[in-house]
N, C-alpha and C positions, 0 to 999 in steps of 0.2 A: 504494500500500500504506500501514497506518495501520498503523506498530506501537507495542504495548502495552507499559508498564512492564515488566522482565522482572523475575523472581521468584526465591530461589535456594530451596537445599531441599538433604535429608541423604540419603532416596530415591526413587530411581529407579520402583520398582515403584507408590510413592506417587502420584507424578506422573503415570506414565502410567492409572492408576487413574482417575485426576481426568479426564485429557485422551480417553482411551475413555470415558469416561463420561457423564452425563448434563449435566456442569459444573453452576453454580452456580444460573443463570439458565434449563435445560433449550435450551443455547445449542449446546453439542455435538451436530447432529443429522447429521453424516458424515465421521465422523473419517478422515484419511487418512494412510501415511506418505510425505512428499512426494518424500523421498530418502533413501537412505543410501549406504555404502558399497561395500554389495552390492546390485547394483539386481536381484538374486531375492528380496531377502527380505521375507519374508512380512507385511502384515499381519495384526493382529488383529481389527480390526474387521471385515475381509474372508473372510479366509480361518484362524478360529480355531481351526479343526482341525488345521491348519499347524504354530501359532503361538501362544502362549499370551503373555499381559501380564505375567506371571514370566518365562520365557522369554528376551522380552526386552529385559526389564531385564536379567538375567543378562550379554546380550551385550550390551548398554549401558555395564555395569558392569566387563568385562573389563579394559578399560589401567586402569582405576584400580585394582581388586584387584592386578595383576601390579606394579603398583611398588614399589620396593625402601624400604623408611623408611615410616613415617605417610602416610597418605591424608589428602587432604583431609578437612575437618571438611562442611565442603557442596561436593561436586563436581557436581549439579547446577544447572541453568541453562536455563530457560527464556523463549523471548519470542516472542508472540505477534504473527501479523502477519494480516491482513485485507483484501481489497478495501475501495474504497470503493464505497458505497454506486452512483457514477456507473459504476463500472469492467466491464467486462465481466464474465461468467462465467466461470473456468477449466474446462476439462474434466479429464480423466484422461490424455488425451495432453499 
């Protein structure tokens, strides 16, 4: 794996905007969610009738709205990770 500088940022909804999307370079061409906490939930890029990229953010955003005091200024955080070029292909399983 080759991972990329990670980046910070203010939203969520932002981010995943960028990362469903087309990126910078038309680099994004199958976006996935690779894990989460609930391993039901839903893609957007897959299943967007589900699931919308508001959505979730929204549940993204949840422990950080619920704290008691100031939220962070940037509670986003991402970093980007990649095969290498030599590495096999992942599938979906």
């Amino acid at each position: 794996m080759m991972p990329k500088k990670a980046d910070s940022g203010e939203t969520t909804v932002d981010l995943l905007d960028y990362l469903f999307g087309p990126g910078d370079r038309d680099e994004h061409t199958d976006p996935h969610i690779v894990t989460a906490w609930d391993p039901d939930l839903p893609c957007p890029a897959r299943t967007p009738d589900r699931i919308t990229l508001s959505d979730l953010a929204l549940l993204l955003d949840a422990p950080v709205d619920a704290l008691r005091g100031p939220c962070p200024a940037e509670h986003v955080w991402h970093a980007s990770v990649r095969n290498a070029p030599t590495d096999r292909t992942l599938t979906d399983t």
